[in-house]
N, C-alpha and C positions, 0 to 999 in steps of 0.2 A: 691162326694169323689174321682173318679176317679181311674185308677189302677198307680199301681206306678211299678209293676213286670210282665211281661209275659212270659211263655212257652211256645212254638208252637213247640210239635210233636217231642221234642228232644231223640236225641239216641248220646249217648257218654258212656266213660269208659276209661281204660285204658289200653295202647296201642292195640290192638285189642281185647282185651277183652269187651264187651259191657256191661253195669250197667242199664244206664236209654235206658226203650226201648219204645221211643213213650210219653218219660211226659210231659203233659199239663197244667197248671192250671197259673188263674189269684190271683196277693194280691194284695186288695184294697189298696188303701194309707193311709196312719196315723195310720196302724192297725197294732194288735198281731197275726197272725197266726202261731199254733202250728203243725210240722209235725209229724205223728207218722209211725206206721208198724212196722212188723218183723225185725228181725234180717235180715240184707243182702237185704232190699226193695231198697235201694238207699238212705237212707234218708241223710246224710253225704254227699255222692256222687255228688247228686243237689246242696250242698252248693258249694262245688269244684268247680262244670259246673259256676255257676252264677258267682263265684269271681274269673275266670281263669284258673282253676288249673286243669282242666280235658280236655283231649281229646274231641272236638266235633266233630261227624260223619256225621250228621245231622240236621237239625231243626235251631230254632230259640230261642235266647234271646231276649227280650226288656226289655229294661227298661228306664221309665220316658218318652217311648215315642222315645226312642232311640235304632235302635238293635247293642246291644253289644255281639252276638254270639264269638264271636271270642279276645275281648279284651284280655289283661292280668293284672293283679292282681292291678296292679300298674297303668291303664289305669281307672278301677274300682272305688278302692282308687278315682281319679280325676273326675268319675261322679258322687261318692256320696255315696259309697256302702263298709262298713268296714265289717270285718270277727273277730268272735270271735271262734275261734279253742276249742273243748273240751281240759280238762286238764287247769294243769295251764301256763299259759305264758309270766308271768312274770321274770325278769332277778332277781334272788335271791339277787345277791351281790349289785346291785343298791338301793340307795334312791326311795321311793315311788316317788318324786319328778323328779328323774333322769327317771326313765321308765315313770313318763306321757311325759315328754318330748320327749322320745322315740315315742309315738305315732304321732308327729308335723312332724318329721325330716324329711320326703319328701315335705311338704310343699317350695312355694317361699316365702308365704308370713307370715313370720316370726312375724311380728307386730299382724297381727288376730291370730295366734295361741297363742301368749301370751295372748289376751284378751280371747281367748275360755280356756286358762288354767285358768282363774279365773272365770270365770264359771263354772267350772267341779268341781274347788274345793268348789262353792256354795254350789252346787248339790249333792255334798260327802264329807261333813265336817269333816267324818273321816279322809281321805286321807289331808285334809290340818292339821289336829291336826298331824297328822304321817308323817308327808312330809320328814322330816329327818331320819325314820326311814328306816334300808333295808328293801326289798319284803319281805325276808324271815321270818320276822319278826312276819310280819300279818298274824292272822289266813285265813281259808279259804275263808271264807265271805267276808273279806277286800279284798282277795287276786280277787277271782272274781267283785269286786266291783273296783277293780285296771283297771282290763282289760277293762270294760266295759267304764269306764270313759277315760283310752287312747282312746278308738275308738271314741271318741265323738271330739276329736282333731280337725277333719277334719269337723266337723257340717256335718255329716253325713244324705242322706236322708232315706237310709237303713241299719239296722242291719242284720248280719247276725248269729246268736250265738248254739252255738252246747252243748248239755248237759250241762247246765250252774250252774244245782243241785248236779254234781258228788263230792262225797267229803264232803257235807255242813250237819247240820243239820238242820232238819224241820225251825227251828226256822230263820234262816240266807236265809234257800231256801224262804220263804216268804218276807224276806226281797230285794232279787235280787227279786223279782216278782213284788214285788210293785217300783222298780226302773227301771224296766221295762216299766209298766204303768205310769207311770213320763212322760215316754217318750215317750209312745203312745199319750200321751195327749199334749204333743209339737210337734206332728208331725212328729216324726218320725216312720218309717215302720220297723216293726219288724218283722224278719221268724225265728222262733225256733225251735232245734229239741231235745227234753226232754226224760228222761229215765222215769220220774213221768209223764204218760202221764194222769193221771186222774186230776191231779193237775193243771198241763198247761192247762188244755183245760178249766181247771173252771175260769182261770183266762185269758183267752184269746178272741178274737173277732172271731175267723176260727178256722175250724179245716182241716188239709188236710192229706188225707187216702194214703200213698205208697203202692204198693206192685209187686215185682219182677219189677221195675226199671217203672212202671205208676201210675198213676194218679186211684184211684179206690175210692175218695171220696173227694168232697169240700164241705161244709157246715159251718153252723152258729156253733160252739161251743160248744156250749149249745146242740144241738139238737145231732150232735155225740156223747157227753157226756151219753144223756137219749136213744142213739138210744141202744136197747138191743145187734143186731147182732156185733155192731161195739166194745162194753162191753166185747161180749164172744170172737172174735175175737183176738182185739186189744189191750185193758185194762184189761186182766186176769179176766174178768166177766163172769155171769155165763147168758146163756138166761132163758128168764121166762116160761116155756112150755107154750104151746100152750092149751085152749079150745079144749076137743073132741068133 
């Protein structure tokens, strides 16, 4: 499988202020990994560092095998690696059709981004039934289902996507979940950071544990999932007492 993401020892923030202090951790390739922690661990903040957009003081990025500590966003974008922002981010007043376009337009080459726009609208048949309609139009679920498919523009080799359930109901959050895994299964690398963290993790391949701006757990999914401490801890669970 190989890794497609590395952290080496990183400390950034913003402008002197430091966030991540010392975080580590490897994502295999083709995989789902779900971050979670506290409020104020860094989890957001990591996405920032990876796609540009933070202060680095320290440490190292790699990615794909290339260190891109220092890139910027727009550098990123052209190794393979899109950002989906919590909220929504879509242009209201544009056609569905006009904002996936919006996700090409740094592209040179114009010809393969039309052929990946008919792709995307394979992959999200909603989105070509509503192509004419505005953003505003679509409920949530489309609306996140907007975003995700612009960052596919780029044939992306990483997602990077932040609370992607905020907003949606169960029924729509299942839905961006299994559109997720669509995509894990093509290959692409996904690092998530979820407000449903008990959900994400059942539907994910990693789990990775922030806390106060490090690295304090990587593991299989599943196994954070059943681990107790990480339950009482992390996912509003409760631990099991202990045998006297």
């Amino acid at each position: 499988m190989g890794t497609m993401l590395e952290l080496k020892d990183l400390y950034g923030g913003y402008g002197k202020i430091t966030i991540l202090n010392g975080t580590s951790f490897q994502i295999p390739r083709a995989s789902i990994t779900t971050v979670i922690g506290p409020n104020g661990a860094g989890k957001s903040t990591v996405f920032k560092a990876i796609f540009g957009l933070l202060n680095i003081h320290s440490g190292n990025i790699v990615f794909d095998g290339e260190d891109v500590t220092r890139s910027t966003p727009k550098q990123m974008i052209g190794h393979g690696v899109t950002y989906v922002p919590q909220g929504r981010n879509v242009i209201p007043q544009l056609s569905v059709l006009h904002n996936l376009e919006m996700g090409g337009i740094t592209s040179k080459d114009q010809a393969s981004v039309r052929r990946r726009m008919d792709m995307v609208m394979d992959q999200f048949p909603i989105l070509r039934q509503f192509s004419d309609r505005k953003a505003i139009e679509l409920s949530g679920g489309q609306q996140k289902q907007l975003e995700i498919a612009r960052s596919l523009l780029l044939d992306p080799k990483l997602i990077l996507i932040d609370e992607p359930s905020i907003g949606l109901s169960p029924n729509l959050v299942q839905d961006v979940f299994e559109t997720l895994k669509r995509l894990r299964d093509d290959g692409v690398t996904i690092l998530m950071v979820e407000q449903n963290a008990k959900a994400a993790l059942a539907m994910s391949d990693y789990g990775l544990v922030l806390e106060l701006g490090q690295t304090r757990m990587f593991d299989d999914a599943q196994k954070l999932l059943n681990d107790p401490k990480v339950g009482q801890l992390f996912l509003g669970g409760h631990m099991e007492e202990e045998p006297a």
